[in-house]
Each structure stands twice: as C-alpha cells, then as structure tokens.
C-alpha positions as CSV (number, residue, x, y, z in Angstrom):
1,X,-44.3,36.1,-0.7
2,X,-45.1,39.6,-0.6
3,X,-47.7,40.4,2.4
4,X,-51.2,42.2,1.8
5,X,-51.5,45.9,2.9
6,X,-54.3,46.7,5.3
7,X,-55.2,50.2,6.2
8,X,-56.6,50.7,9.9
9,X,-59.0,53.1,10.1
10,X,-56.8,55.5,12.5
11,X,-54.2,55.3,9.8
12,X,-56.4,56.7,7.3
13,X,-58.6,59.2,9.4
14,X,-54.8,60.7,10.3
15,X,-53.9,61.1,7.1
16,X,-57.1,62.7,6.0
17,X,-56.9,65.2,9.2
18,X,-53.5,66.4,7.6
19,X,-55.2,66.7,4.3
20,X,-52.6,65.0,2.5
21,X,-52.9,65.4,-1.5
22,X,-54.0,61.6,-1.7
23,X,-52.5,61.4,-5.4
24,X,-49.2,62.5,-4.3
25,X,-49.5,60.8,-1.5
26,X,-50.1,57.3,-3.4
27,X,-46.9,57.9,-5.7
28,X,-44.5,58.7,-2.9
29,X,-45.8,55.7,-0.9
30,X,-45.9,53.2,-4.1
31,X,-41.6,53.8,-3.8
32,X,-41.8,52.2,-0.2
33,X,-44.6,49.7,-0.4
34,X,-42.6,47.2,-1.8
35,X,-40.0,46.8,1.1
36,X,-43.2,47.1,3.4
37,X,-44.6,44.0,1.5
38,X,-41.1,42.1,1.1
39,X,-38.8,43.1,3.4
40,X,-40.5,45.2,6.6
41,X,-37.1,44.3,9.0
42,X,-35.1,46.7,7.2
43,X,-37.5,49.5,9.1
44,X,-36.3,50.3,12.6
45,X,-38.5,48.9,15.3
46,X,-40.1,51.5,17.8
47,X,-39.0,50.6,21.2
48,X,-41.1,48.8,23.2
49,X,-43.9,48.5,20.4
50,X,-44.4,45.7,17.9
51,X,-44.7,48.8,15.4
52,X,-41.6,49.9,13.1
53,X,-41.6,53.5,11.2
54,X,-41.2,54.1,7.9
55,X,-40.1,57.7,6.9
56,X,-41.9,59.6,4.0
57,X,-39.4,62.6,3.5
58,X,-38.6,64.2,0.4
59,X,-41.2,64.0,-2.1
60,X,-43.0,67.3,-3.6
61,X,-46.2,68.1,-2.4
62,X,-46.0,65.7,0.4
63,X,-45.3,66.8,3.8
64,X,-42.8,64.7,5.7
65,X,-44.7,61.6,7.4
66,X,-43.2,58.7,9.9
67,X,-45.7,55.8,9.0
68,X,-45.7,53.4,11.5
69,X,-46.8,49.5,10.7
70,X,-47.4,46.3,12.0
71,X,-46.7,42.8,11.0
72,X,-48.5,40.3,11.4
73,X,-48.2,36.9,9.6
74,X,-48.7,37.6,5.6
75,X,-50.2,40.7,6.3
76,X,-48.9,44.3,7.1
77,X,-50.9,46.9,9.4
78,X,-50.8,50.8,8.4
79,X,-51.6,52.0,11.6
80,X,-50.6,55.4,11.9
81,X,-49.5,58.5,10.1
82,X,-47.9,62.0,11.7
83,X,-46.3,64.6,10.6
84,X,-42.1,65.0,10.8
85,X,-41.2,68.4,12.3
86,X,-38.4,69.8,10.7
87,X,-36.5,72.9,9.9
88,X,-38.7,74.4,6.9
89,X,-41.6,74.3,9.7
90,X,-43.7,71.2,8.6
C-alpha cells in the first residue's frame, strides 16, 4: 500500500529559501515519489538517524537536492531539503 506524503514545515521553508522553481521542482520529484511511497528501503539510511536521502540530481532547472525523509507507519516525512555541492558550483 503506497504511504501518504507529508511535508514538514522545515522541508518546505528550505526549499522556498533556495527558491526552487516549484514547477520544475514537482516534475523532477513526481520521478521519485513513487519509490518514496512504495519502496523507501532502497534509499540509504543516514547514519545514526532514522532519516534516509534521496538524491535530486540531473534534472534542468533544478539544482541538485539530497531530500531526506522519514518513515513512519503508512506515512512518509519530507523533512529536509539542501543543496548538493558539486563541480559546476551549485
């Protein structure tokens, strides 16, 4: 059964204070949601946290993003949002 989505308010604020294009942002994200819903083991676990990270890389007009979640029964926690450093100075 696929779990509902909540987003915490720190989630969102973040994501607002990096003024993400929130249409891009929504179709890049709509690729992943599914396995959030389904299958949210197949994201690595951060140590020492009940949280596991999803990576948003790749997707024009979105800057890279390590979305971090929680589960919790049939629900799944958006709690946080930062940016990836890389290379092409994001």
């Amino acid at each position: 059964m696929p779990r509902h989505l909540i987003e915490e308010k720190q989630y969102t604020e973040q994501l607002n204070a990096l003024r993400v294009n929130w249409k891009r942002f929504d179709d890049a994200f709509m690729t992943l949601e599914p396995a959030i819903r389904l299958v949210p083991d197949i994201f690595p676990q951060v140590p020492g946290t009940l949280l596991r990270r999803v990576r948003l890389v790749g997707f024009e007009g979105v800057p890279p993003l390590s979305i971090y979640f929680a589960v919790k029964g049939d629900t799944a926690h958006l709690v946080a949002a930062e940016l990836i450093p890389d290379e092409d100075g994001w």
